[in-house]
C-alpha positions, 0 to 999 in steps of 0.5 A: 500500500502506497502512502495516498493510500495509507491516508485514505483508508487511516481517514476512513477508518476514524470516520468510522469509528468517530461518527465525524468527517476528518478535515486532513492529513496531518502526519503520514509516516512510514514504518516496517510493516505498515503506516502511522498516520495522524488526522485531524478531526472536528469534535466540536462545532462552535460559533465562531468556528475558531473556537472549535474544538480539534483533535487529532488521532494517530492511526497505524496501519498494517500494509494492507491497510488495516487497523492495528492501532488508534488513539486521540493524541490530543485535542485543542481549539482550531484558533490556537491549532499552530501554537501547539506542542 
């Protein structure tokens, strides 16, 4: 499996077990044996919507795509998204 697609069936699968569209990408990185893959999803709408709450889920796939692991890394406010650390 290619990296676009490590990051579609990564979207996928955490659309699917959040109930929640993903908005992108963040991180896709190569590993033996598969992909870790971070992407980014809306929690929370608000009004503004710079207030809404983000998170993001690291997602690691076999090589064929499957699911081995998902976890919530972290969650913080799409206004304040690039002052993380």
């Amino acid at each position: 499996m290619g990296a676009r697609g490590a990051a579609r069936s990564a979207a996928r699968q955490v659309a699917q077990l959040t109930g929640r569209d993903p908005e992108g990408v963040t991180s896709l990185e190569r590993r033996e044996g598969g992909w870790v893959v971070g992407i980014e999803v809306a929690e929370t709408h608000r009004i503004p919507d710079s207030t809404d709450i983000l998170a993001e889920y690291r997602v690691e796939l076999d090589d064929d795509g499957e699911l081995v692991t998902y976890r919530r890394a972290e969650r913080y406010y799409r206004g304040r998204a690039e002052n993380r650390t």
